[in-house]
MILOVEX-804686 format. One line per 8 residues: number of its first residue (from 1); their letters; for each residue x, y, z of C-alpha. Coordinates in Angstrom, 3 decimals. Example, Ala and Ser with C-alpha at 12.3 -4.5 7.8 and 13.67 -1.06 7.14 Angstrom:
2
1> as> 12.300,-4.500,7.800  13.670,-1.060,7.140 .
REM end
This chain:
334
1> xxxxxxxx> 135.979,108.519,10.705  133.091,105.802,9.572  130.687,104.963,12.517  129.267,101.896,13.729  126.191,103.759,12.751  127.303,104.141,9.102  127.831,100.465,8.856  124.407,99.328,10.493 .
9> xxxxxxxx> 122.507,101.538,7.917  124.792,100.449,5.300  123.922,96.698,5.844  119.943,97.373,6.875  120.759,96.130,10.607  120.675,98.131,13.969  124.096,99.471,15.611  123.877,96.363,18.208 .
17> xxxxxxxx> 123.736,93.814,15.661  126.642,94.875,13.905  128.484,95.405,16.996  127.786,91.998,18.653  128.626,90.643,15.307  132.172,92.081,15.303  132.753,90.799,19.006  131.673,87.557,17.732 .
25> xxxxxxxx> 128.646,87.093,20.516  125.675,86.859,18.142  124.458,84.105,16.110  122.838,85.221,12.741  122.039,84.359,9.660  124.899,83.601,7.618  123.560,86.090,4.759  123.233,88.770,7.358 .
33> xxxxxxxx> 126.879,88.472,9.122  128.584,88.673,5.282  126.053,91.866,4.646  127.700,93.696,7.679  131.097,92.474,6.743  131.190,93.708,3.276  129.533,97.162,4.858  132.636,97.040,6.898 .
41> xxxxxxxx> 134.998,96.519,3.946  133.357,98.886,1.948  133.555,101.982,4.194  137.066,100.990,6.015  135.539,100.653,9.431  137.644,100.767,12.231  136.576,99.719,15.465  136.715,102.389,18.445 .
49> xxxxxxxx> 139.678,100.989,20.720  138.709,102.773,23.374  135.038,101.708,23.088  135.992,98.160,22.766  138.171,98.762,25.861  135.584,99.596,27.908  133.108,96.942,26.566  135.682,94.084,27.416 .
57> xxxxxxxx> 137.838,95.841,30.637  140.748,95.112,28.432  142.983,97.566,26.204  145.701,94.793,25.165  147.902,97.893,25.671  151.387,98.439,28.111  152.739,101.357,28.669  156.690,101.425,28.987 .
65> xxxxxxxx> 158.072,104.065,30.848  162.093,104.879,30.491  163.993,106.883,31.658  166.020,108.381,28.753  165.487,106.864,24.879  169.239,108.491,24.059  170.907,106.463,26.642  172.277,103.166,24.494 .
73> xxxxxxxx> 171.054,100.526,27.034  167.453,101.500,26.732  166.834,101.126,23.167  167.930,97.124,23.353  165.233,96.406,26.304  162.860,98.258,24.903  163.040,96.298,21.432  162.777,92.764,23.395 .
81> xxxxxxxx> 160.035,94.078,25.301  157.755,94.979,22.499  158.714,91.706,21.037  157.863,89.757,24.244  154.515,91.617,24.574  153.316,90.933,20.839  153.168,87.521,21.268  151.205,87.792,24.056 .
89> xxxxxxxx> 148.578,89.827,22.294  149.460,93.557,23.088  150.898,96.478,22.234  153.553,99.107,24.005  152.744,103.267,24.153  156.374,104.477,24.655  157.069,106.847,27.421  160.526,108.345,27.854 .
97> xxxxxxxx> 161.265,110.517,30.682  164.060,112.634,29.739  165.208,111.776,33.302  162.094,113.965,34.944  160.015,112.726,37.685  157.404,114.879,36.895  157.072,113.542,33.343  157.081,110.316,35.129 .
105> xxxxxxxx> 153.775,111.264,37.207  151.867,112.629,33.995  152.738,109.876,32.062  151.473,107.444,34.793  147.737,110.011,35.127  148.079,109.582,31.589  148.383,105.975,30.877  145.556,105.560,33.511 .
113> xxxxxxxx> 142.946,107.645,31.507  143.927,105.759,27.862  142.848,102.612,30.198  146.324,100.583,29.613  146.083,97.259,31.182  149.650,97.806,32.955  152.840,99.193,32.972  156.364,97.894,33.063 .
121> xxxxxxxx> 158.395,101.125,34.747  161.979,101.573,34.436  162.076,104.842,37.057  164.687,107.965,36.966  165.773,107.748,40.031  165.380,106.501,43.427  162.443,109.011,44.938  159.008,107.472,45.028 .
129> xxxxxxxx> 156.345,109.805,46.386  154.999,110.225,42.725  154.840,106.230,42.564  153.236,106.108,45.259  149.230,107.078,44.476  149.311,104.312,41.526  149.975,101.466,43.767  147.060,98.435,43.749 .
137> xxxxxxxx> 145.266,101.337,41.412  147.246,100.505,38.028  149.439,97.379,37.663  152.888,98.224,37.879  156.250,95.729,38.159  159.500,98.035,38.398  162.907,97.361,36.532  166.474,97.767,37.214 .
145> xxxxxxxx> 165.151,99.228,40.833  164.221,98.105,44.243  162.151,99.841,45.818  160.041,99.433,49.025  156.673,100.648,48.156  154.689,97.387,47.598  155.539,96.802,43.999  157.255,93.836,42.271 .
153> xxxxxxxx> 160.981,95.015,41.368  162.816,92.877,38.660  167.020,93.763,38.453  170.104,92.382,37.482  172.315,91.738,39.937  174.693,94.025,40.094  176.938,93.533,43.218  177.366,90.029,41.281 .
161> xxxxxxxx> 178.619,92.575,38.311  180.956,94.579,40.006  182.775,91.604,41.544  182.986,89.651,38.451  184.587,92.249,36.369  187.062,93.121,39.690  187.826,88.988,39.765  188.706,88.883,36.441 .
169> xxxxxxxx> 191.356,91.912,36.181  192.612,90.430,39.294  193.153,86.829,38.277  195.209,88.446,34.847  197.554,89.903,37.836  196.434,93.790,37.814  197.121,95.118,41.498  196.592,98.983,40.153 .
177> xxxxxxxx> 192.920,99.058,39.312  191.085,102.563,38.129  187.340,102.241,38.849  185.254,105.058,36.151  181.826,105.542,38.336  179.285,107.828,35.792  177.585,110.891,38.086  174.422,109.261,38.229 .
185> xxxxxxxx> 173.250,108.501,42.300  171.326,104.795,41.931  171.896,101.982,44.315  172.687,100.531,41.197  175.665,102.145,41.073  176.618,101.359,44.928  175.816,97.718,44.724  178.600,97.442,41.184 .
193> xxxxxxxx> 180.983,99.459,43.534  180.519,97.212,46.537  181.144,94.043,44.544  184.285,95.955,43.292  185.376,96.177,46.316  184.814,92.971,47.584  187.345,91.636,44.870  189.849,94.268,45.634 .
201> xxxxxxxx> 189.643,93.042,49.402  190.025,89.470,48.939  193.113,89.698,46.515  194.937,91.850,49.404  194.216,94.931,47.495  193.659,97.697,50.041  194.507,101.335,47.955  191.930,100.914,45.533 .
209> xxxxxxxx> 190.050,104.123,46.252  193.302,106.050,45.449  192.276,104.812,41.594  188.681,105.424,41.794  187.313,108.519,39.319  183.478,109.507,40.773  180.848,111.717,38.843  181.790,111.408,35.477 .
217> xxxxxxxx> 179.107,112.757,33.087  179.999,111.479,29.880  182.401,109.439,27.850  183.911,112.767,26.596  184.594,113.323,30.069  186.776,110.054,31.021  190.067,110.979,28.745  190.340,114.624,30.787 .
225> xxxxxxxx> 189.668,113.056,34.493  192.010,109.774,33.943  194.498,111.198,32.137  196.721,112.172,35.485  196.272,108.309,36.883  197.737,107.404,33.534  200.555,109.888,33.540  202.009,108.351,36.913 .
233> xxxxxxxx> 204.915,106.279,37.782  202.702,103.522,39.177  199.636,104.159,36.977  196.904,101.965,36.943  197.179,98.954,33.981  193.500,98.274,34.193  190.544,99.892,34.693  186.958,99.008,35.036 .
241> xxxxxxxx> 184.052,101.581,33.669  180.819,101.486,34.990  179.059,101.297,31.686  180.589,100.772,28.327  180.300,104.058,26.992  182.484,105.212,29.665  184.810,102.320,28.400  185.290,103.949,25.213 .
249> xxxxxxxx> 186.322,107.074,26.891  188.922,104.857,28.121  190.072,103.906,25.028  190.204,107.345,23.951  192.627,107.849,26.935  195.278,105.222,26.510  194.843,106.402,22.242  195.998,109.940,23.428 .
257> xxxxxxxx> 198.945,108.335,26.074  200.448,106.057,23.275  199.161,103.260,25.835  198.020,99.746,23.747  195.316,98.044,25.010  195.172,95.306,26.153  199.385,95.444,26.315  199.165,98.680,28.440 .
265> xxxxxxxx> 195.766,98.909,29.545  193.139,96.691,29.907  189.592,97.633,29.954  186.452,96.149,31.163  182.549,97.873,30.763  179.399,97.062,32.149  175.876,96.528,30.046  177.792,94.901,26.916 .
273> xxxxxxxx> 176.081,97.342,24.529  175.961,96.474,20.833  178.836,98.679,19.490  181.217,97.304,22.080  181.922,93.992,19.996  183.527,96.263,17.528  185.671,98.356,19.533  189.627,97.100,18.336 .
281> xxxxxxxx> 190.464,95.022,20.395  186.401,94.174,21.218  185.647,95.237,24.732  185.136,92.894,27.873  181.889,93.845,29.545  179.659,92.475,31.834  176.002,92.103,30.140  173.136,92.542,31.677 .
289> xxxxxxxx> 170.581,89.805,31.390  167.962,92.495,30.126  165.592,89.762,28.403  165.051,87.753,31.481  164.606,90.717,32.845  162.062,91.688,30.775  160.398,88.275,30.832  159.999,87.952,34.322 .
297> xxxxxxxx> 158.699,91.144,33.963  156.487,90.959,31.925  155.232,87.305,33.364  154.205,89.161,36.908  152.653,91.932,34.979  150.404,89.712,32.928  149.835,87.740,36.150  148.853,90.668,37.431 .
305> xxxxxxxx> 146.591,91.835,34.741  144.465,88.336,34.721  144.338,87.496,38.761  143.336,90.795,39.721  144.950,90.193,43.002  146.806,93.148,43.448  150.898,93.666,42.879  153.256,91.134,44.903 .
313> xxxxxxxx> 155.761,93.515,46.508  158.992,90.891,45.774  162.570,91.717,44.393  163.395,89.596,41.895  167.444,89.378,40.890  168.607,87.621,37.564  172.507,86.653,37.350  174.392,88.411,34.028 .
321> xxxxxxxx> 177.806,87.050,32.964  181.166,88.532,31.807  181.678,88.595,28.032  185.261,88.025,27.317  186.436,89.406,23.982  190.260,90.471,23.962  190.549,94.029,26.127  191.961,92.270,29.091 .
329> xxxxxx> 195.351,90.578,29.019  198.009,89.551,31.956  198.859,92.784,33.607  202.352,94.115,32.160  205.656,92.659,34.201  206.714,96.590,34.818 .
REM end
């Protein structure tokens, strides 16, 4: 790799000169500033980042921390989020935690010695102890958590999630109702559940839980742990899956059954991923406002960065909606 050294010999000036010329903070003579450019040119130079971080207190770089890259959701926000922080002059190192707390904690002692400006932190679960040392030390804003440790949180609003998507299979006249809730353990999950409920209760529904399927793993897993709800006299006609991949283990389901959906079975997801517009008939799904999200986000991050005040422990919610595509119908007359 050239050094700065290299170039200031190169263009007959001292090291200094060439690097206040580069940070634009010397005034020279114009024969002088294109000698040390076209030393630069000629021998590639490439600035030190870290150097220049340490010279200006500024990287211009985020970390992201997820929790797991394979996980459909995360890909989408992560995309946005690079996008968002590009036009505001900086650049994302990827972290994905392959759902470990403890890669969580060496990522953060490691995005702290590469000097990032910040980090936008989309935690595993809901344990904080390893959060904890970083706060007021490292500019952090949470997503799609809330948690009480002084940081700013930034969610969708999920009990808002769980009773739009129970409202709408109850105003097409479904009174049996299977609820698909995945295995993981997030208040996330409770708050969708709650607002489930909440529309179950105020359309005189009271035997919900009877249809309610808890700790499914994957979508492989829904067509094996719904088929005997489906094989029943009064089977359910509609169910609601807590994310949309579990909705396509749905599918599966009523595929194996002989059931049509919407006819037999409607279905409604959660997180409107991008392959569930092309599920026949497209799937229902409540989406996730993940780039408001990601721009309020970002917004108190950069705040952050440029008051130096320290975080503002706040929980911010943003509203989603219900995309309606064609797997709900009328629930059938038998």
């Amino acid at each position: 790799m050239v050094s700065i050294k290299e170039v200031a010999e190169r263009a007959g000036v001292s090291s200094s000169t060439v690097s206040r010329i580069l940070a634009g903070k010397l005034a020279v003579k114009e024969e002088t500033r294109e000698r040390v450019m076209r030393a630069v040119e000629d021998l590639d130079y490439k600035p030190s980042l870290m150097a220049k971080s340490l010279r200006s207190g500024e990287s211009r770089l985020l970390g992201f921390i997820i929790p797991n890259i394979e996980r459909p959701f995360y890909p989408k926000v992560m995309k946005h989020l690079e996008e968002l922080a590009y036009e505001h002059g900086y650049s994302i190192i990827l972290c994905d935690a392959s759902e470990s707390t403890e890669k969580e904690s060496e990522f953060l002692h490691t995005l702290t010695g590469l000097r990032v400006d910040g980090v936008v932190f989309l935690p595993t679960k809901e344990t904080t102890d390893h959060i904890r040392p970083f706060v007021g030390k490292l500019p952090i804003v949470v997503i799609n958590r809330k948690f009480d440790i002084g940081l700013p949180c930034v969610l969708g609003d999920d009990y808002e999630g769980g009773y739009s998507a129970g409202m709408h299979l109850c105003r097409l006249g479904h009174r049996r109702i299977s609820c698909i809730i995945d295995n993981r353990k997030r208040n996330y999950n409770l708050d969708r559940y709650e607002g489930f409920c909440r529309a179950m209760r105020e359309n005189g529904i009271l035997d919900y839980e009877r249809y309610v399927i808890r700790g499914v793993r994957t979508p492989e897993d829904v067509p094996g742990r719904i088929r005997s709800l489906l094989e029943q006299p009064d089977r359910p006609t509609a169910v609601f899956a807590f994310d949309d991949t579990l909705a396509y283990g749905a599918y599966q389901a009523a595929h194996d059954l002989g059931l049509k959906v919407p006819e037999d079975l409607s279905i409604v997801g959660y997180d409107d991923l991008p392959f569930s517009r092309y599920m026949i008939p497209p799937l229902d799904s409540y989406s996730v406002p993940y780039k408001e999200i990601n721009k309020v986000a970002l917004n108190l991050l950069l705040e952050e960065i440029r008051d130096k005040k320290g975080p503002s422990p706040a929980v911010f919610r943003v509203s989603g909606e219900l995309i309606v595509r064609g797997s709900a119908a009328k629930a059938p007359e038998k």
